[in-house]
C-alpha positions in Angstrom: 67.2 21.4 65.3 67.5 22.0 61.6 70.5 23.0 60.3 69.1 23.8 56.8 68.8 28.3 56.6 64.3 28.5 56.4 63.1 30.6 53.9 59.8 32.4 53.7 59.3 33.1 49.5 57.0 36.8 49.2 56.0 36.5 45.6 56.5 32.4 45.3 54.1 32.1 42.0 55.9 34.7 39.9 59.0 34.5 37.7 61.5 34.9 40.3 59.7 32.9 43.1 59.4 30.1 40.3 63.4 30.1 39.8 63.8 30.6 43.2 61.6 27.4 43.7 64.4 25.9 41.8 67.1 26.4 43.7 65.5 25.7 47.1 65.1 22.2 45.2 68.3 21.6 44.3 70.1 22.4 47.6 67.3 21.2 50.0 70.4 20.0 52.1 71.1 23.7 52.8 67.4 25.4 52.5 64.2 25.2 53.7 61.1 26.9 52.8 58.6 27.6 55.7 56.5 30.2 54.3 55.3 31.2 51.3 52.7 34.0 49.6 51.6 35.2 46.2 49.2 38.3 45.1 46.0 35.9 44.4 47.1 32.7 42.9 45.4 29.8 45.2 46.4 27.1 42.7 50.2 27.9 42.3 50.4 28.4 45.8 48.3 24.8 46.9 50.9 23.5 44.1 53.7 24.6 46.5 52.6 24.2 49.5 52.2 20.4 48.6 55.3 19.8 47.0 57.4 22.0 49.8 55.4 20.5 52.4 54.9 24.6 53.1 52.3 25.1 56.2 52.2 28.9 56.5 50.6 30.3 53.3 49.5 34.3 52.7 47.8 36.0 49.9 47.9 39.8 49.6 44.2 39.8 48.1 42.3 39.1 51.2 39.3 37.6 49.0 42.2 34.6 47.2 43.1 34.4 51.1 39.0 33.1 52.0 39.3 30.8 49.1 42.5 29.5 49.8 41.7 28.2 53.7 38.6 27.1 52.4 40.7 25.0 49.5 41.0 21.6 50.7 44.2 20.8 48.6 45.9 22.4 51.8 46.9 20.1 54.5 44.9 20.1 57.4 47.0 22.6 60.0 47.9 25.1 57.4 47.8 28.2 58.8 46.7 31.4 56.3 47.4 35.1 55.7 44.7 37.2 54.1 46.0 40.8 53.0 49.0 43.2 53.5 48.7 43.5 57.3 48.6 39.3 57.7 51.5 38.9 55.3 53.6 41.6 57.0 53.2 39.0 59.7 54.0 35.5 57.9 57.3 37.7 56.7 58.2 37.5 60.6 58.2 34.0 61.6 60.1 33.5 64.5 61.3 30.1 63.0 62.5 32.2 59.8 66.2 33.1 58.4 65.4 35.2 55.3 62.9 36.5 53.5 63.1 36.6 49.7 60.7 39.6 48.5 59.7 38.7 44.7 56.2 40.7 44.5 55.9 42.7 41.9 55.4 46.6 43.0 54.9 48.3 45.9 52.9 45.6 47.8 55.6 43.9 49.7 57.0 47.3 51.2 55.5 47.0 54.5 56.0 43.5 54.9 59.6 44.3 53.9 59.7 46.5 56.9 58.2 44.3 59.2 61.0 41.7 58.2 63.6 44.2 59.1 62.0 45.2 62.4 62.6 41.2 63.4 65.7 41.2 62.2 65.5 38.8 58.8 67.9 38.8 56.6 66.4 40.1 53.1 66.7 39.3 49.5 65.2 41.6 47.6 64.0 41.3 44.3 61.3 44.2 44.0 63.2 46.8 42.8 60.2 49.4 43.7 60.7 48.8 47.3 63.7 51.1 47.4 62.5 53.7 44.8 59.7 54.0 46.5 61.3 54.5 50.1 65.0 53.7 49.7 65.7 56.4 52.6 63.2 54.6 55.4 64.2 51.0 54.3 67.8 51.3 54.1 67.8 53.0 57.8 65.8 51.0 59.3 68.4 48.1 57.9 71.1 50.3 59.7 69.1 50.5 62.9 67.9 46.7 63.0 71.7 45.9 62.0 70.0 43.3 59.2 71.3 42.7 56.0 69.6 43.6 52.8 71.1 41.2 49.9 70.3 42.4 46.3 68.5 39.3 44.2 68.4 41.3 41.0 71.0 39.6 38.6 72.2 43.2 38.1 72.8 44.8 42.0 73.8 41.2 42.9 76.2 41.2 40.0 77.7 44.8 41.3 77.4 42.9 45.7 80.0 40.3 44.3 82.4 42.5 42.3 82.5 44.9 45.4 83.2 41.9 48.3 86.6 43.0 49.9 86.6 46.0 48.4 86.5 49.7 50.2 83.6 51.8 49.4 86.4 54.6 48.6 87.9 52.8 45.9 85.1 52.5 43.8 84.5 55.0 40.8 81.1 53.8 39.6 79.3 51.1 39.2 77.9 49.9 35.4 74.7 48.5 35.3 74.4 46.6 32.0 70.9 46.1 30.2 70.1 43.5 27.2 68.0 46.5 25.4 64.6 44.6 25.7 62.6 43.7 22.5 63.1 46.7 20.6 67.0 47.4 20.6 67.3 47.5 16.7 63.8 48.6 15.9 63.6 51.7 14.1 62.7 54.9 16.1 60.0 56.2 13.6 57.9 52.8 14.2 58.0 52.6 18.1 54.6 54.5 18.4 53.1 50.9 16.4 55.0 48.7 19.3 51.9 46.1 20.1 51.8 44.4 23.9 52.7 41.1 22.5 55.9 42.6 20.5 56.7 43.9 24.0 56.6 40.8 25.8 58.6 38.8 23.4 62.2 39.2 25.3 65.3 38.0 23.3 67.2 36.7 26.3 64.9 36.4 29.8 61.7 34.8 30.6 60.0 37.3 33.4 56.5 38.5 34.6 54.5 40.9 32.3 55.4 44.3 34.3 59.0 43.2 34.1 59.2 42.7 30.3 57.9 46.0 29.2 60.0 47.8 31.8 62.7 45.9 29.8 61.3 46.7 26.5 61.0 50.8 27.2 64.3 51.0 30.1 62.4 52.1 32.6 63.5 49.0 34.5 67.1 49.8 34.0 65.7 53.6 35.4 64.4 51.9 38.4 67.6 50.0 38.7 69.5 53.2 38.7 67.2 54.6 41.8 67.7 51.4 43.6 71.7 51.0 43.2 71.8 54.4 45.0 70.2 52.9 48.2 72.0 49.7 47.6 75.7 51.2 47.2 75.5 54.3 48.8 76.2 55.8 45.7 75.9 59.7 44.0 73.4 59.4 41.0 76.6 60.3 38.6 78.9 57.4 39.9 75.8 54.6 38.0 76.0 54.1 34.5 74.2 52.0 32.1 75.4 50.6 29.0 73.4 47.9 26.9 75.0 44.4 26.3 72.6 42.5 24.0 74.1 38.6 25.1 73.0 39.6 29.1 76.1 37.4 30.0 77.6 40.4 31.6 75.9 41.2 34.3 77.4 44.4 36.0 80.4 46.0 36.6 82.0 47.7 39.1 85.1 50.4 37.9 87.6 51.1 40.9 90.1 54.7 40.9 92.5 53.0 39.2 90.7 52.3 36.1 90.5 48.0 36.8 86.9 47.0 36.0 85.5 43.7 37.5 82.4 41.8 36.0 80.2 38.9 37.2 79.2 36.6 33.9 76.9 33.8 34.1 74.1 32.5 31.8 71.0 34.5 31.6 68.9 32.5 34.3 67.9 33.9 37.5 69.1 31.2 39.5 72.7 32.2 39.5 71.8 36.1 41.5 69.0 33.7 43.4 71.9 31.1 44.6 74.1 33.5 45.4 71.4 35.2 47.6 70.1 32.8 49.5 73.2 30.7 50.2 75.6 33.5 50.8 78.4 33.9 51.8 78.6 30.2 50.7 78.6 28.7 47.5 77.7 25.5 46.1 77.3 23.6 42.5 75.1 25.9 40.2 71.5 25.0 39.9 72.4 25.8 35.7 75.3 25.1 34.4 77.4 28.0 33.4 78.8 29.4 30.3 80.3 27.5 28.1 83.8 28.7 26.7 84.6 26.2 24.2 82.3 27.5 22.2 82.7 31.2 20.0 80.7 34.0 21.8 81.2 37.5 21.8 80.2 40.4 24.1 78.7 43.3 23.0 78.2 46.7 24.4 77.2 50.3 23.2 75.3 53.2 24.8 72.1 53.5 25.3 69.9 55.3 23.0 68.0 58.1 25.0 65.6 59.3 22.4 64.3 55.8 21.8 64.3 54.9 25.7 63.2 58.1 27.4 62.2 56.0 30.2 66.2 55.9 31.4 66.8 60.0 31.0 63.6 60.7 33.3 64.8 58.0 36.0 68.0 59.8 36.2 65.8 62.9 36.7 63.7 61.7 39.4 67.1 60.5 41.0 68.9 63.7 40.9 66.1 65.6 41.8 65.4 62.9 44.9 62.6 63.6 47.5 59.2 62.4 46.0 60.2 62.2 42.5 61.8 58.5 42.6 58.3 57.5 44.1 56.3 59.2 41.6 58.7 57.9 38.5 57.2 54.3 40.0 53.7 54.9 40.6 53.4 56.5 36.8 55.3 54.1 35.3 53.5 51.4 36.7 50.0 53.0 35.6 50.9 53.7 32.4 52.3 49.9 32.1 49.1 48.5 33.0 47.0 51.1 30.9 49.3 49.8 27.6 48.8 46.0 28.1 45.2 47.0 28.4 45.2 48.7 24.7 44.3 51.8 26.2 47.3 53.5 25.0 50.4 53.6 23.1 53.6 52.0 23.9 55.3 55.8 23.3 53.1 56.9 25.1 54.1 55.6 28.7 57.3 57.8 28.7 55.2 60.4 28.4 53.1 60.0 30.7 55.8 59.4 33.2 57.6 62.7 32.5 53.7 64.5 32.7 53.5 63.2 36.6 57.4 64.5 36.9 56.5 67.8 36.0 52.9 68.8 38.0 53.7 66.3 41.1 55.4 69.0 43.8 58.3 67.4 44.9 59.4 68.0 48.5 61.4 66.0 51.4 59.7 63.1 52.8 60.3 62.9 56.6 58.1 59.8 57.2 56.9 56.5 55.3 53.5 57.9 55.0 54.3 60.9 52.9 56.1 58.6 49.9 53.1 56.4 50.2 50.7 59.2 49.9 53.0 60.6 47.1 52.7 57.4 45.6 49.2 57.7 45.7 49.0 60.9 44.6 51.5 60.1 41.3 48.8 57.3 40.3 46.1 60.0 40.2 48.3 62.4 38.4 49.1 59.4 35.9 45.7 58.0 35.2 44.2 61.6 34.1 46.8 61.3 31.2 45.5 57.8 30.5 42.0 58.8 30.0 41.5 60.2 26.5 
């Protein structure tokens, strides 16, 4: 029997399944992949399969799923999962530890769930997940007594500085945030922002969605949503503040004014390591930082005006029920509708805050009235995209 804790990868072809990818290599004494699935990419995911020697493969888009079993750079005996439904089921193998959820969105919620229900560990990287239904995941964690470990360099940052320490000691948490592409750009010339400006990050390499929720905050919004599932946490005990070097990962602030910080290099792998090897440790995959060398640590406030994105995800927050949800769903169809060129890179905020204020907000008492919100929000949002 294998000693070695077996991983099944949700979202194996993106940015964080690719870094993740890299630390499964480098401690292949301690982990194993066994299962693996991506949106639609049939070539990344025959890449993987052959070089993990990986035998259980999904796809969330059923029609990749019909190409991929008929692909023959799968072994022989590889067993496939075409859609949502299929992959909620690869996320429960009975030979499975943990399951790392990397997809980007909504898509891996119910497979998330499913995970729980069979009592896998998670690691959890999609930050929409919990702002999208932070209540029914996080209970149905508590019932399933599973464990739900945060991936994001950010929450996992805030996970380590809070080990051994009482949930009544803690004043807030401070989620830091590099400022994206446009930290230093003038106001007065955001509404000229181009997609390819947005995607150029000073400090991470990430997916698409990911870097222009960097460059307009609304991924440090969505963070804000998701520490309050994560920590148990009131909306006014999470702060942000930006630190341009992203060496500073979080901090946590206790009662007696002590602050503790995690630091490492700006690489996924550190949060990923920590993840899926806890509560062990082993040689980094990257090395760290480097102290005998100069750097400095910067930090100031955020700029509101310029990020509106952050203000309206603390709206959503306080004002809880659907609005998290519908925050998400807008943000994401306004994200897709600027890569497009269809509109404006000021222009998202705005659409967001349209959504906040129609959308009727009310109390969600089961998992089908945030997903209907969420469609609902993405209707809402995509009459504002149309000219």
């Amino acid at each position: 029997m294998s000693t070695r804790k077996r991983i099944v990868l949700l979202g194996a072809t993106g940015s964080i399944g690719s870094s993740t990818l890299k630390v499964l290599e480098n401690h292949s004494d301690r982990l194993e992949l066994v299962g693996i699935a991506a949106r639609s990419n049939v070539d990344g995911l025959a890449e993987i399969a052959d070089k993990f020697g990986v035998r259980q493969v999904g796809l969330f888009d059923p029609a990749a799923g019909a190409r991929a079993a008929a692909d023959p750079r799968f072994k022989s005996g590889t067993v496939f999962y075409h859609g949502v439904d299929e992959v909620a089921s690869l996320a429960t193998l009975p030979d499975a530890d943990l399951v790392v959820v990397a997809v980007v969105g909504t898509a891996g919620l119910k497979p998330t769930l499913a995970a729980i229900e069979a009592k896998k560990t998670i690691a959890l990287a999609s930050k929409e997940i919990l702002v999208l239904a932070g209540e029914f995941v996080t209970r149905a964690a508590r019932e399933n007594q599973v464990l739900i470990l945060p991936l994001d360099s950010e929450h996992n940052a805030i996970f380590q500085c809070l080990q051994g320490a009482h949930h009544r000691d803690v004043q807030r948490i401070i989620l830091t945030a590099s400022g994206g592409s446009f930290l230093d750009r003038p106001i007065e010339t955001m509404d000229r922002v181009t997609p390819a400006e947005a995607l150029n990050h000073p400090n991470w390499s990430m997916g698409d969605k990911i870097t222009i929720d960097s460059a307009t905050m609304a991924n440090k919004g969505l963070e804000l949503i998701e520490a309050r599932w994560l920590f148990d946490l009131r909306s006014d005990s999470i702060d942000v503040v930006i630190h341009r070097q992203s060496f500073v990962h979080s901090m946590v602030e206790f009662v007696d004014g002590s602050i503790l910080a995690q630091l490492s290099p700006p690489s996924m792998t550190f949060a990923i390591q920590h993840t899926l090897l806890f509560p062990d440790r082993a040689t980094g995959t990257h090395p760290s930082l480097d102290f005998s060398t100069a750097m400095r640590l910067d930090f100031q406030p955020p700029d509101t005006s310029k990020f509106p994105c952050l203000t309206l995800a603390r709206q959503a927050l306080e004002g809880n029920g659907i609005l998290p949800a519908a925050f998400n769903a807008a943000n994401e169809v306004a994200v897709e509708a600027f890569l497009d060129g269809r509109i404006g890179f000021m222009k998202i905020p705005v659409i967001i805050e349209k959504t906040l204020e129609v959308i009727p907000n009310r109390e969600p008492s089961r998992l089908d009235d945030v997903t209907e919100a969420d469609k609902e929000a993405r209707g809402i949002a995509s009459r504002w995209v149309a000219p």
